[in-house]
PyMOL commands that place a pseudoatom at each C-alpha (Angstrom):
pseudoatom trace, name=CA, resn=UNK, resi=1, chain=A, elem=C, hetatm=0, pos=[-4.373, 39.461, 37.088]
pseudoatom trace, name=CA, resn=UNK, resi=2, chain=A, elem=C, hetatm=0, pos=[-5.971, 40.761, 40.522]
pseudoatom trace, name=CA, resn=UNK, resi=3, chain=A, elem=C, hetatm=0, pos=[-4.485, 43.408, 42.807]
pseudoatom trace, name=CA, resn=UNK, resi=4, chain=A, elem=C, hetatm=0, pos=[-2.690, 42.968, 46.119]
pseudoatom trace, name=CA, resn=UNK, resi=5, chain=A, elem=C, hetatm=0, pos=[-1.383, 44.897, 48.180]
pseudoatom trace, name=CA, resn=UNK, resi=6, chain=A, elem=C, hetatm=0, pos=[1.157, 44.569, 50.805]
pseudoatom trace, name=CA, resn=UNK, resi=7, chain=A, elem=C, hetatm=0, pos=[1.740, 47.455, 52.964]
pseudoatom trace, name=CA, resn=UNK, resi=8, chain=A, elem=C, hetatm=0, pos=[5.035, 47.291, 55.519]
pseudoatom trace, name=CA, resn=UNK, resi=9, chain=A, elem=C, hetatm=0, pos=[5.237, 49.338, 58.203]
pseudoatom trace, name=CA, resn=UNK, resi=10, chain=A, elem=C, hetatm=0, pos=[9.123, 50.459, 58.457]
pseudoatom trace, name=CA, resn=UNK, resi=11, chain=A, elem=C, hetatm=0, pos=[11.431, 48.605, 61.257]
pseudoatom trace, name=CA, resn=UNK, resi=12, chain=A, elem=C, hetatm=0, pos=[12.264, 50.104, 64.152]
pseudoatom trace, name=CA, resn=UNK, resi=13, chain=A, elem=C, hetatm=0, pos=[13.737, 53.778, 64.297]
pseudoatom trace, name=CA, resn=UNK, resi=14, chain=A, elem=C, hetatm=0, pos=[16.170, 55.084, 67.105]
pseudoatom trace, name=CA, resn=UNK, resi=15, chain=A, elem=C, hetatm=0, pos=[12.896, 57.620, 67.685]
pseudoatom trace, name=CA, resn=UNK, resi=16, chain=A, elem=C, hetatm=0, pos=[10.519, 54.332, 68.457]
pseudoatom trace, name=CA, resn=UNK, resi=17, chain=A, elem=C, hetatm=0, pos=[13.124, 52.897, 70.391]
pseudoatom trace, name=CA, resn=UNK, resi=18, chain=A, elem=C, hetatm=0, pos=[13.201, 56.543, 72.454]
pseudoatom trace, name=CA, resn=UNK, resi=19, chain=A, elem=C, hetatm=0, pos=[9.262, 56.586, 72.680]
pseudoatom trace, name=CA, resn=UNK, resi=20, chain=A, elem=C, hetatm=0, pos=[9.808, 59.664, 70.461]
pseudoatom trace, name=CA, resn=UNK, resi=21, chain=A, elem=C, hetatm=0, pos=[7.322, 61.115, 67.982]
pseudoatom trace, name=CA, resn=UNK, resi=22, chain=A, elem=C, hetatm=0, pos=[8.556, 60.769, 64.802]
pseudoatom trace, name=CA, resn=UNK, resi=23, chain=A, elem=C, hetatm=0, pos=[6.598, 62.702, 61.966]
pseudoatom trace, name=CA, resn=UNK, resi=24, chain=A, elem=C, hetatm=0, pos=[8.793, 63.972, 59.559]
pseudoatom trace, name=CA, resn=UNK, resi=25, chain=A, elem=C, hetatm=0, pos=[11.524, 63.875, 61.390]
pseudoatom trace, name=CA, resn=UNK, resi=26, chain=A, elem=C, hetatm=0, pos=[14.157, 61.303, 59.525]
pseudoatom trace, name=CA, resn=UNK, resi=27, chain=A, elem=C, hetatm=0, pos=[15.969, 58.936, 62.408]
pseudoatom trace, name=CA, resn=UNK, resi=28, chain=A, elem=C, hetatm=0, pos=[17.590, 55.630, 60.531]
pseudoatom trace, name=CA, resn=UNK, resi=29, chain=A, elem=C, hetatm=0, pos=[16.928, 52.528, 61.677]
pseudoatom trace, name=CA, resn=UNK, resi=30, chain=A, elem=C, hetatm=0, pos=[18.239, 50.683, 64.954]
pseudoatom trace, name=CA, resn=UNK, resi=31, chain=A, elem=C, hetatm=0, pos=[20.500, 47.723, 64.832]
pseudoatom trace, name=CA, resn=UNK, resi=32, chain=A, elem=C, hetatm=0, pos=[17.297, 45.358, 65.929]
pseudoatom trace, name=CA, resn=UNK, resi=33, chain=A, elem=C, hetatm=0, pos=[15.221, 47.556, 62.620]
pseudoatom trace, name=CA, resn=UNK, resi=34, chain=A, elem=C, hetatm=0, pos=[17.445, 46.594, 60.360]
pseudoatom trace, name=CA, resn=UNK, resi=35, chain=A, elem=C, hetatm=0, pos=[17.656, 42.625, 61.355]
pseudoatom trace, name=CA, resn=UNK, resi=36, chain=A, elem=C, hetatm=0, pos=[13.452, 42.901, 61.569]
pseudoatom trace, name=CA, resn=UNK, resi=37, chain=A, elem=C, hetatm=0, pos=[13.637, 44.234, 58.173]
pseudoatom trace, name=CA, resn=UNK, resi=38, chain=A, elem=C, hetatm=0, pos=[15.995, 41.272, 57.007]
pseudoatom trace, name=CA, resn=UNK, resi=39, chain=A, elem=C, hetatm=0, pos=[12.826, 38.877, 58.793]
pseudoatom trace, name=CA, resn=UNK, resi=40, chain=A, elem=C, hetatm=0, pos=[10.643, 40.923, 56.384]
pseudoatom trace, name=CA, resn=UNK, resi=41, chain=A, elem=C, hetatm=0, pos=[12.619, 40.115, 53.154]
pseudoatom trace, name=CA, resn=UNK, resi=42, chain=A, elem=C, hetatm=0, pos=[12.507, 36.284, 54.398]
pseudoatom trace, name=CA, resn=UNK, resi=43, chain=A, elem=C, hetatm=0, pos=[8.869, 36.668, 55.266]
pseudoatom trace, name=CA, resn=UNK, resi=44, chain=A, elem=C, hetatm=0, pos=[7.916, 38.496, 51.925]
pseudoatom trace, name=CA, resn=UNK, resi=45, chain=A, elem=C, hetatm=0, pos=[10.778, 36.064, 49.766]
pseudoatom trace, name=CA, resn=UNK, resi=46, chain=A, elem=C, hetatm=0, pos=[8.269, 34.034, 47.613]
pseudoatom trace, name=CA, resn=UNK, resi=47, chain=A, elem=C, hetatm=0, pos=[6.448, 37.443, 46.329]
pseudoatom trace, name=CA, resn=UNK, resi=48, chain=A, elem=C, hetatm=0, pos=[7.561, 38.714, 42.959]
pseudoatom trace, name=CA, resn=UNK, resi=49, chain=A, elem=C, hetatm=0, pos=[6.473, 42.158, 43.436]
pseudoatom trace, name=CA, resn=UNK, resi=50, chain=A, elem=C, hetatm=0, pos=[5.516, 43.969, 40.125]
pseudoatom trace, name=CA, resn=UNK, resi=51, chain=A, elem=C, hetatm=0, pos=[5.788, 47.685, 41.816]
pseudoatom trace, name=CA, resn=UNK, resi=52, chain=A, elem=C, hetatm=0, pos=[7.413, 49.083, 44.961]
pseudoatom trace, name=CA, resn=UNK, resi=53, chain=A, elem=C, hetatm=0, pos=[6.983, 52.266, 46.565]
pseudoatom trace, name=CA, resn=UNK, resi=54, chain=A, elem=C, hetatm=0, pos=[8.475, 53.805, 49.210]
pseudoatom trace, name=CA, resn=UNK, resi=55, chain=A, elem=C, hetatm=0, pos=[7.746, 56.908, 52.120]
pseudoatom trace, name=CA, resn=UNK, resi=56, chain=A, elem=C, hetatm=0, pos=[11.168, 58.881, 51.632]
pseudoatom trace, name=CA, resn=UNK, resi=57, chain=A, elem=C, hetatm=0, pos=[12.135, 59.187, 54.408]
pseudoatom trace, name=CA, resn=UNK, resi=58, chain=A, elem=C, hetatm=0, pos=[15.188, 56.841, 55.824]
pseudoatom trace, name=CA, resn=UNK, resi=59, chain=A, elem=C, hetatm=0, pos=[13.314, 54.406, 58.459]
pseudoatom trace, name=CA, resn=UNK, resi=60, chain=A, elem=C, hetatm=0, pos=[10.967, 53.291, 55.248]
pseudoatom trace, name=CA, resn=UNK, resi=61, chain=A, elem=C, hetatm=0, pos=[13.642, 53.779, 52.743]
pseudoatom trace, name=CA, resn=UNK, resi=62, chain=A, elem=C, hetatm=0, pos=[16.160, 51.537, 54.497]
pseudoatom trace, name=CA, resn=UNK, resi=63, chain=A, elem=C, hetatm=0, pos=[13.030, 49.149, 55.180]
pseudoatom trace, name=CA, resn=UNK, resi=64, chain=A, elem=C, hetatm=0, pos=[12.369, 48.871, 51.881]
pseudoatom trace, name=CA, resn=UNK, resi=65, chain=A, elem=C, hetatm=0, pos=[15.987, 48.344, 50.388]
pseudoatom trace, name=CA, resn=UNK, resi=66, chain=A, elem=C, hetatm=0, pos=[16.417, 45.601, 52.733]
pseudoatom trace, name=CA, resn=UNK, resi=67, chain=A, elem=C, hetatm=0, pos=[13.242, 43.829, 51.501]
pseudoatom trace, name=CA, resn=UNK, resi=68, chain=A, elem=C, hetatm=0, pos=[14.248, 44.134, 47.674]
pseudoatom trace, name=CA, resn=UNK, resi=69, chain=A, elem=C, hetatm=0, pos=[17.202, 44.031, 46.178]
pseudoatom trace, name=CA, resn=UNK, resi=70, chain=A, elem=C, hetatm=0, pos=[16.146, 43.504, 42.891]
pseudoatom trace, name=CA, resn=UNK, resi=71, chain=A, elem=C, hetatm=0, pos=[13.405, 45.612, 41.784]
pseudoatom trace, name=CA, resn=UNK, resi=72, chain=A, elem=C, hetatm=0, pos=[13.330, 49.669, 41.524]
pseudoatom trace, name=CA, resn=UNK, resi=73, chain=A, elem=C, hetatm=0, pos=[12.175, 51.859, 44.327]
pseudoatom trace, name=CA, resn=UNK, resi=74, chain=A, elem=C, hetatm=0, pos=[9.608, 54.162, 43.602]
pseudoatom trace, name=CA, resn=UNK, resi=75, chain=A, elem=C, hetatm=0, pos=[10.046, 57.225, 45.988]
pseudoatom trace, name=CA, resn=UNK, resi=76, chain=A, elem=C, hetatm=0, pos=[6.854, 59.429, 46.997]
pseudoatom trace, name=CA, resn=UNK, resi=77, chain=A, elem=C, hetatm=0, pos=[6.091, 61.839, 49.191]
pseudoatom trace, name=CA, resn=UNK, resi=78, chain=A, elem=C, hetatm=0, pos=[2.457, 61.448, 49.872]
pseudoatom trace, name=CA, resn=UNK, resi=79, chain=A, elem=C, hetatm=0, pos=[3.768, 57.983, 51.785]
pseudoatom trace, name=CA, resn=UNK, resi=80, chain=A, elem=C, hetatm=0, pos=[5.398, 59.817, 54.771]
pseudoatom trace, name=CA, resn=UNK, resi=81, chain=A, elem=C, hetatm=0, pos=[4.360, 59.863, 57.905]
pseudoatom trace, name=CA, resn=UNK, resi=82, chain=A, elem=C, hetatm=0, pos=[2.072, 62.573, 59.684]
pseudoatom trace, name=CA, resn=UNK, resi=83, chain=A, elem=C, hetatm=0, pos=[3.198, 65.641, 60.382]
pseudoatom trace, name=CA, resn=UNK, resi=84, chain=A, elem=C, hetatm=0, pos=[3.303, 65.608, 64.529]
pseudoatom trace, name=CA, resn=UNK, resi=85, chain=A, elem=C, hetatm=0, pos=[4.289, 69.605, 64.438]
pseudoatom trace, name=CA, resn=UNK, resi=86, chain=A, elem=C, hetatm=0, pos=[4.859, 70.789, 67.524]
pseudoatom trace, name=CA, resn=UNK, resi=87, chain=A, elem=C, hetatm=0, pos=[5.036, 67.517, 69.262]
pseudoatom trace, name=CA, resn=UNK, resi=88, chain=A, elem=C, hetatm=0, pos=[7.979, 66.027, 66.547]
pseudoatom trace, name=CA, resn=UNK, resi=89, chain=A, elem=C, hetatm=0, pos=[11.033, 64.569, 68.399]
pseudoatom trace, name=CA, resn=UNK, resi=90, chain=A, elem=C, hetatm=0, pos=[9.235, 64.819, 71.677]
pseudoatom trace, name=CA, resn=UNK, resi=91, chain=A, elem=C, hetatm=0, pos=[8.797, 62.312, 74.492]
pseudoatom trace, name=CA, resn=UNK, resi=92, chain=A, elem=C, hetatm=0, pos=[5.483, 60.675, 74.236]
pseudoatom trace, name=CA, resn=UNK, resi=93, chain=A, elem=C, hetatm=0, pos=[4.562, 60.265, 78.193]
pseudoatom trace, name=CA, resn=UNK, resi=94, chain=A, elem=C, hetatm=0, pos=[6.117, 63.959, 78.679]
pseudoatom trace, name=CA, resn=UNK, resi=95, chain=A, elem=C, hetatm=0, pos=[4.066, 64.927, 75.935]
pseudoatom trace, name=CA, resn=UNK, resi=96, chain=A, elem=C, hetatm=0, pos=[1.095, 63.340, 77.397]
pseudoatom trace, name=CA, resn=UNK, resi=97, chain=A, elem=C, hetatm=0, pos=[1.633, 65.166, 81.105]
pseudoatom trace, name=CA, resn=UNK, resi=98, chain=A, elem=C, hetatm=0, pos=[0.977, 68.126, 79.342]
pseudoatom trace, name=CA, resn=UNK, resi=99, chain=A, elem=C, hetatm=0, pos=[-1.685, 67.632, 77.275]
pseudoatom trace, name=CA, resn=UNK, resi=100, chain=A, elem=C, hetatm=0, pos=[-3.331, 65.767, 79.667]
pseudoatom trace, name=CA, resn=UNK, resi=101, chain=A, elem=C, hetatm=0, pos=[-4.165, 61.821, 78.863]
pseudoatom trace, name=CA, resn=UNK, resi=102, chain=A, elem=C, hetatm=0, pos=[-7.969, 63.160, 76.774]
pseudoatom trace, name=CA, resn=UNK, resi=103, chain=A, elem=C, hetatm=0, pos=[-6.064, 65.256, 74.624]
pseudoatom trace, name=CA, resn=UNK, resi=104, chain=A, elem=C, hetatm=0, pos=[-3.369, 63.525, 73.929]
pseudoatom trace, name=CA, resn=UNK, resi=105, chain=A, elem=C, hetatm=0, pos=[-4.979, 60.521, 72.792]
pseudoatom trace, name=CA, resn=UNK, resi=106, chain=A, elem=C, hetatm=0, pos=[-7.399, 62.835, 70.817]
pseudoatom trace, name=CA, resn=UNK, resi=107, chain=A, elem=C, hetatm=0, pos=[-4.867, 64.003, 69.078]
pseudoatom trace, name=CA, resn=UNK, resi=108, chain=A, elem=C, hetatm=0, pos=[-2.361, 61.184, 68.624]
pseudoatom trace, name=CA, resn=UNK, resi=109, chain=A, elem=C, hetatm=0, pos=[-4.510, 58.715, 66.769]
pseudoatom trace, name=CA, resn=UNK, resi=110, chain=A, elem=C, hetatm=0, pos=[-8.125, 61.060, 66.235]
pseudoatom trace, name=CA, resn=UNK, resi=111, chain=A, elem=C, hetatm=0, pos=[-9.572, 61.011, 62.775]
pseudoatom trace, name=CA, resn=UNK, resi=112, chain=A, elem=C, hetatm=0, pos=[-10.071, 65.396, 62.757]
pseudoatom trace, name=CA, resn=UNK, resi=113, chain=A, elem=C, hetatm=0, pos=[-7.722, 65.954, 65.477]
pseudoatom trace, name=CA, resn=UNK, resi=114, chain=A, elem=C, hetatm=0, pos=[-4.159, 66.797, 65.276]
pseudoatom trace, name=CA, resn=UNK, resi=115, chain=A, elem=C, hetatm=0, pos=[-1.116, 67.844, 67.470]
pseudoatom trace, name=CA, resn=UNK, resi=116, chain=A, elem=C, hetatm=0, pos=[-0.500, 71.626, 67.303]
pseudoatom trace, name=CA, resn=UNK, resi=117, chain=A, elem=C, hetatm=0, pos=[0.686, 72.629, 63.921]
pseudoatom trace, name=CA, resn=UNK, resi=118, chain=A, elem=C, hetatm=0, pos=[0.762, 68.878, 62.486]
pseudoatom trace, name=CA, resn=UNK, resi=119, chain=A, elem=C, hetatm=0, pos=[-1.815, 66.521, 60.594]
pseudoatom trace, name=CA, resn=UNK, resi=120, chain=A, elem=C, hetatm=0, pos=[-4.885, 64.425, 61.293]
pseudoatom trace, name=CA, resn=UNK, resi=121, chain=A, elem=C, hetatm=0, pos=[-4.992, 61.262, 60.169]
pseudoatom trace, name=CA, resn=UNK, resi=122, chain=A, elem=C, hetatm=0, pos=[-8.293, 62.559, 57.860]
pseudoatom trace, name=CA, resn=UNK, resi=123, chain=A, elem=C, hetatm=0, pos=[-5.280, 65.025, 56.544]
pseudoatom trace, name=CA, resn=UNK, resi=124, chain=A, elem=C, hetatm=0, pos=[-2.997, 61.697, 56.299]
pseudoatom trace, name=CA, resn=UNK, resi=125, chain=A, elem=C, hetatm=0, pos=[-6.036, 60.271, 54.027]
pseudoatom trace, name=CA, resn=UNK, resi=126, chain=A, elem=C, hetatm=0, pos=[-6.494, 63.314, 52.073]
pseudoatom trace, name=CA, resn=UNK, resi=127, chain=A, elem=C, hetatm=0, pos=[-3.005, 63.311, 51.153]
pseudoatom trace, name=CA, resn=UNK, resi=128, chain=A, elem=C, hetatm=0, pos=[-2.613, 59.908, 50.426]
pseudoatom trace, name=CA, resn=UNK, resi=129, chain=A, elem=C, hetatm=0, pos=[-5.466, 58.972, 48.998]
pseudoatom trace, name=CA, resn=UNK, resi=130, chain=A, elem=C, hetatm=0, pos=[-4.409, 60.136, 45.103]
pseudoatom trace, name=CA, resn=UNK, resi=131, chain=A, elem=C, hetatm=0, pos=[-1.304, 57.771, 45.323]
pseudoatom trace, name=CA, resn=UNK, resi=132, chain=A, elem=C, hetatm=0, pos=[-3.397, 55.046, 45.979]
pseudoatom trace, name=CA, resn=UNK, resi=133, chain=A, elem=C, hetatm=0, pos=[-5.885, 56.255, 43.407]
pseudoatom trace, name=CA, resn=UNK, resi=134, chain=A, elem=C, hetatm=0, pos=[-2.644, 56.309, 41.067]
pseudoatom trace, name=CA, resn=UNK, resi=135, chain=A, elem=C, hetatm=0, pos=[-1.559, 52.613, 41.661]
pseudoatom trace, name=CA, resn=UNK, resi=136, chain=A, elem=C, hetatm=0, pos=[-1.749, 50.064, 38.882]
pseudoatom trace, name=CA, resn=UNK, resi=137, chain=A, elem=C, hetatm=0, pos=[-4.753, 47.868, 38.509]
pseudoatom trace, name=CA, resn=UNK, resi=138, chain=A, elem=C, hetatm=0, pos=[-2.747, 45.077, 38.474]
pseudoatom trace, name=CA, resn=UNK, resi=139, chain=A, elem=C, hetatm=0, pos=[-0.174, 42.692, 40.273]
pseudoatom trace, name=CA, resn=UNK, resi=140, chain=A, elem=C, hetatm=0, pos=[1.604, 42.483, 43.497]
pseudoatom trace, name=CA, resn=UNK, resi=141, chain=A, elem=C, hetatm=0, pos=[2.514, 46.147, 44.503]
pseudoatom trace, name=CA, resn=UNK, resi=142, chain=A, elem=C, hetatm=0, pos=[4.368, 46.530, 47.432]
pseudoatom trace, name=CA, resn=UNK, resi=143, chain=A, elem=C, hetatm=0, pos=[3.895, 50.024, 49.782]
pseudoatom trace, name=CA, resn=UNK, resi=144, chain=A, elem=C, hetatm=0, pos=[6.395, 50.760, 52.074]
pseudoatom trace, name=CA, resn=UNK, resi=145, chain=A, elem=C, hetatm=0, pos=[5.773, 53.640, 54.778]
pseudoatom trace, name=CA, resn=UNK, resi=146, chain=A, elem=C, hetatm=0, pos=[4.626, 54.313, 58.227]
pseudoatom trace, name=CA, resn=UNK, resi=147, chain=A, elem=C, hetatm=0, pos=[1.681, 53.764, 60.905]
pseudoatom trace, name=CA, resn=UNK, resi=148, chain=A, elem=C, hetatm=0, pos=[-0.417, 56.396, 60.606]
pseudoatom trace, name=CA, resn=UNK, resi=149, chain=A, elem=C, hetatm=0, pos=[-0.090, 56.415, 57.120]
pseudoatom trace, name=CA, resn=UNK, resi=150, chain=A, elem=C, hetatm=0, pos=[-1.062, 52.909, 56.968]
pseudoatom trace, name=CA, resn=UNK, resi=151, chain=A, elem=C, hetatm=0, pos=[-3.958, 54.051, 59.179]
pseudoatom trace, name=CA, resn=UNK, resi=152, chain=A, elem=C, hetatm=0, pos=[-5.186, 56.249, 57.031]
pseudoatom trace, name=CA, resn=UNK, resi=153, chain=A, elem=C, hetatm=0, pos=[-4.753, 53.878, 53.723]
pseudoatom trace, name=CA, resn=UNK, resi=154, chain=A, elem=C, hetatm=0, pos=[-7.193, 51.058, 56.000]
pseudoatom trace, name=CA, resn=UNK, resi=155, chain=A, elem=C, hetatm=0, pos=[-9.989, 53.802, 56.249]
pseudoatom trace, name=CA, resn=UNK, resi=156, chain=A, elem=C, hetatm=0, pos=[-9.684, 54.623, 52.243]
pseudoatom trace, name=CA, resn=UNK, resi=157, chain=A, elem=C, hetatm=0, pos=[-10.109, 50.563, 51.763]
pseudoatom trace, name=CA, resn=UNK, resi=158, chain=A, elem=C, hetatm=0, pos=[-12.710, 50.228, 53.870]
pseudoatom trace, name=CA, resn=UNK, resi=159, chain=A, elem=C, hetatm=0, pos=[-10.645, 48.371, 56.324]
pseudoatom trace, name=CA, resn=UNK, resi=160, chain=A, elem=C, hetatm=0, pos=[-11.180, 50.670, 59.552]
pseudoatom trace, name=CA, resn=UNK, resi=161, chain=A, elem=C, hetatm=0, pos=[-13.695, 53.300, 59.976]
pseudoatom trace, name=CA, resn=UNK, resi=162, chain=A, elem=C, hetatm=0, pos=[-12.909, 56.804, 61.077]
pseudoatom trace, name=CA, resn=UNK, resi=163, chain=A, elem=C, hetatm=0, pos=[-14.305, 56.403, 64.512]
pseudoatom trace, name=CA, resn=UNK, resi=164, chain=A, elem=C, hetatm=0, pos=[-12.493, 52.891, 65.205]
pseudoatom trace, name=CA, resn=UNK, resi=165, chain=A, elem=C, hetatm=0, pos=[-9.157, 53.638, 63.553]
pseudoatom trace, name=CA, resn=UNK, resi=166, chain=A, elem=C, hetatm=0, pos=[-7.179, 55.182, 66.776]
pseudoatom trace, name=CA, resn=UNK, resi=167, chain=A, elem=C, hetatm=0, pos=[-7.373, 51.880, 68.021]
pseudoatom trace, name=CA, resn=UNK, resi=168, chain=A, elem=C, hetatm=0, pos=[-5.604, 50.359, 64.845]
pseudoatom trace, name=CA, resn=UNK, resi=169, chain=A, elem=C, hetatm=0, pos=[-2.541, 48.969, 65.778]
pseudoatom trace, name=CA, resn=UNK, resi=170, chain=A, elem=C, hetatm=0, pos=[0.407, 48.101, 63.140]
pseudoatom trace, name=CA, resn=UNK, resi=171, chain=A, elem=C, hetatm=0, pos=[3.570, 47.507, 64.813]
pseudoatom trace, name=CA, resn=UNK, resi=172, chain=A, elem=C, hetatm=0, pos=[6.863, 48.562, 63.418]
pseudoatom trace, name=CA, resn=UNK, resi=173, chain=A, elem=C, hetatm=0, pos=[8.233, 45.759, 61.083]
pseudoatom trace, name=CA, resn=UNK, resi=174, chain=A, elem=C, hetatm=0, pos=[4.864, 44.412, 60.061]
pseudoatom trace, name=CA, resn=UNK, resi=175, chain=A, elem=C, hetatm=0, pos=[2.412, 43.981, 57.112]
pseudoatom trace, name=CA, resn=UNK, resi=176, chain=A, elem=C, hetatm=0, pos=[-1.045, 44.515, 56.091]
pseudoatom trace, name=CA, resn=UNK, resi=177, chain=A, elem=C, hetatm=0, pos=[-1.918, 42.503, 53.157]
pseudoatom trace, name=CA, resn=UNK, resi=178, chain=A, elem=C, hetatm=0, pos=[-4.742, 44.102, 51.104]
for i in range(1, 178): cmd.bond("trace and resi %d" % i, "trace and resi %d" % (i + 1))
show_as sticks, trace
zoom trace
């Protein structure tokens, strides 16, 4: 049996909704996240996932107990989201005022840069990269988590490249079949 796998970025957050940055921080999902993660479980209905895994914090955790209902949720850290440090829970444009618009996008989506005190998305990779070297061989594994995460996962597969991956885009709600 050959390998797929489907990786969901969660539904909306109250922080997306806000223009927020997230990072660890652990909002639940909106009213509209929850109903797009309901679309998902229609979208994703004639999969028979063999695995599921899931970022622990809420947005993906919620995601991801919409989508199944009948399968055990495997919980693990290395799926969060990047660490935004000093920049968590802030206002993206206000953020961006400040840092200047150079910066800002250096550090928001740059492979080696990150926001004061947080994680690159080559520090995403780095920790991610031995859960994905950890998945089965096999079967229809489903990987619940978050953009940047999912960012970093593309460059390990050889989907992105480190210089084009800032301009990755994976909107909340959506999947990246692998």
């Amino acid at each position: 049996m050959d390998r797929t796998i489907w990786l969901v970025r969660h539904a909306q957050s109250e922080y997306n909704k806000n223009k927020l940055f997230t990072g660890w921080h652990d909002p639940e999902l909106t009213d509209h996240g929850k109903h797009k993660a309901h679309d998902l479980k229609e979208e994703l209905y004639t999969v028979k996932f063999d695995y599921v895994y899931s970022s622990p914090l809420k947005r993906a955790l919620q995601t991801a107990n919409i989508i199944i209902d009948d399968k055990e949720i495997i919980v693990d850290e290395r799926l969060k989201e990047r660490s935004y440090g000093d920049w968590s829970a802030k206002n993206k444009e206000e953020v961006k005022s400040i840092e200047g618009e150079a910066n800002y996008y250096a550090a928001r989506r740059g492979w080696e840069t990150s926001p004061p005190n947080g994680e690159s998305l080559k520090d995403v990779s780095i920790r991610v990269k031995p859960f994905i070297d950890s998945l089965p061989n096999s079967g229809n594994i489903l990987v619940v988590s978050h953009g940047n995460t999912i960012r970093a996962i593309s460059v390990l597969f050889g989907i992105n490249s480190e210089a084009n991956v800032s301009t990755f885009e994976i909107k909340v709600g959506t999947v990246l079949k692998i």
